[in-house]
C-alpha positions, 0 to 999 in steps of 0.5 A: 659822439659815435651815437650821434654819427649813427643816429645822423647816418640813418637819418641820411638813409631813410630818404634814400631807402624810400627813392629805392622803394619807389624804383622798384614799383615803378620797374615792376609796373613797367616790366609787367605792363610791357609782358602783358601787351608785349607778349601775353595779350596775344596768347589771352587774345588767339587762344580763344581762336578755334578751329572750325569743324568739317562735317563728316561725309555720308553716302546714300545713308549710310555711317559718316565717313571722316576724310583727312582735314588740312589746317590752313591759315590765310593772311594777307596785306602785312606791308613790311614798311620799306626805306622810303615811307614811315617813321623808323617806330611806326615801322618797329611797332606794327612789325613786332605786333605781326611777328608776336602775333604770326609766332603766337599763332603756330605755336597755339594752333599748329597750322599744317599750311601757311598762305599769306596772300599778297602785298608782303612788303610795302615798297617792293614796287619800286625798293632798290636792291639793297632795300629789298634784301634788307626787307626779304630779311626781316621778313623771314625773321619774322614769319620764321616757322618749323620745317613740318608747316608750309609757307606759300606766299603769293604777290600783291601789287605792292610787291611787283606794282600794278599791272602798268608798273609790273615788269620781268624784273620784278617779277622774277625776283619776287617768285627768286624768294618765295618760288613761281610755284602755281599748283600746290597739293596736299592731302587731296586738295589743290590749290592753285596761286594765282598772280592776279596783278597780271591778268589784265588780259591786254596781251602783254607778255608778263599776262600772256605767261601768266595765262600759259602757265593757268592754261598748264595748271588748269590741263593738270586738274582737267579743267577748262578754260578763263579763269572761273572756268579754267579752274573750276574753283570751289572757293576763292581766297584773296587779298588787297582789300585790307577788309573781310567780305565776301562775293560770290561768282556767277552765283555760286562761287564764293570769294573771300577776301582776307582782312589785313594782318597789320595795324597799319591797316586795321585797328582789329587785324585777323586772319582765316583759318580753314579746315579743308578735305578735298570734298568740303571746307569750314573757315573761321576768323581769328581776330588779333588783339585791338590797336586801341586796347593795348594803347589804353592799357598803356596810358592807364599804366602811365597815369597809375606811375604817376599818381603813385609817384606824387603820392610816394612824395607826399604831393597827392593824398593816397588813395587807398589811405583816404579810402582807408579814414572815410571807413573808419570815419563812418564806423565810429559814427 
């Protein structure tokens, strides 16, 4: 009696030993499927990004000199989702993807200089208080970055509204989080942060104060006057476009506009890297990884979890076992 009882017990056992076998490949498919996408495809995919190099000045002949180089990193366009449009997942997703992407970014290529370029939320133009707060949060969540980087931020018409939506209050609270600085310096090299949204140039009174203070900036560097003028830029970066492509001014002044950091907006978001002294510059793109190839990966696990699944059950032939008797059937031919 005692033999039968254990022989009846482990013929229980063997049906629940196999679901605990099955439970655990499929855990450990899911966890490395998930570490893959999740977090080291971004460091597979930014670590090819390198930073682009600036040829040495020379003087009538002669040794090249070599002058301080500011790493600055250029993004634009991340439309944080607001109360009001996207589902709840669209917003998780593509936040986790820019938060992943902007931290994996710092820690492999330690930008001196961060500038993200306008339309930082999506429905800053008309986000009650409370929305807005609650988006400011987030936001600083996930663009947190050490003490030594910089993190300049200027304002998109999502984030203040067109020029027929914009007004003071807006404004002013957009410039209360991320400052109303125009002129910022570093290592010899000016760059001056421009509120393009306000220069309709009809009068009003958020453009007639946005001209005053390009007016201040411009008698700082010992410029002239309007904008190109004003300035006399050597370079101009922007965003708004959600796409890269480049103009030149009056022949000779590049403008480059910075591709989306979001898959909101691109299925390939990048952004730019330059490195810059005051007397040249170098850029180069840095792509993010692909909307679609992370997606394929993860319909590619679901079906390995199902086929392994019928296959545990006997419902479908293994393929490593059919594999397996078509060779030993063609060696014992």
């Amino acid at each position: 009696m005692a033999r039968i009882g254990l022989g009846f017990g482990r013929w229980n056992f063997h049906p629940l030993k196999r679901k605990s076998s099955l439970l655990l490949k499929l855990i450990a498919v899911v966890f490395a499927v998930l570490l893959f996408c999740e977090f080291l495809i971004y460091y597979l995919v930014i670590f090819q990004c390198k930073w682009p190099e600036v040829k040495p000045t020379t003087d009538d002949g002669e040794q090249a000199t070599r002058e301080p180089v500011l790493k600055a990193m250029f993004l634009a366009d991340t439309h944080l989702l607001g109360e009001f449009l996207g589902h709840w997942l669209d917003k998780l997703r593509r936040e986790w993807q820019m938060e992943r992407a902007f931290q994996t970014a710092l820690w492999l290529l330690q930008p001196e200089v961060i500038f993200i370029l306008g339309d930082v939320f999506d429905e800053g133009k008309w986000s009650t208080p409370e929305a807005w707060a609650d988006d400011v949060a987030r936001f600083q969540k996930m663009f947190r970055h050490p003490s030594h980087m910089q993190l300049k931020v200027v304002a998109g018409n999502h984030d203040i509204g067109f020029h027929y939506e914009m007004n003071i209050y807006k404004v002013k609270r957009f410039e209360k989080v991320f400052s109303s600085e125009r002129l910022f310096s570093w290592k010899g090299i000016n760059f001056v942060m421009v509120n393009s949204v306000a220069l309709k140039g009809d009068g009003c009174g958020i453009c007639s104060k946005a001209e005053a203070e390009l007016t201040e900036v411009s008698h700082r560097l010992n410029c002239s006057r309007e904008l190109l003028w004003w300035l006399q830029p050597r370079l101009v970066l922007s965003g708004h476009t959600h796409s890269a492509c480049e103009v030149h001014h009056e022949g000779r002044v590049p403008e480059l506009s910075i591709p989306s950091f979001s898959w909101r907006n691109r299925n390939n978001p990048s952004f730019i890297m330059g490195s810059i002294t005051p007397t040249d510059y170098a850029l180069s793109k840095c792509y993010l990884p692909r909307e679609h190839v992370v997606l394929i990966i993860y319909c590619g696990a679901v079906g390995f979890l199902v086929v392994l699944t019928l296959t545990h059950f006997g419902l479908l032939a293994s393929p490593f076992l059919s594999g397996s008797n078509l060779l030993r059937k063609h060696k014992t031919r």
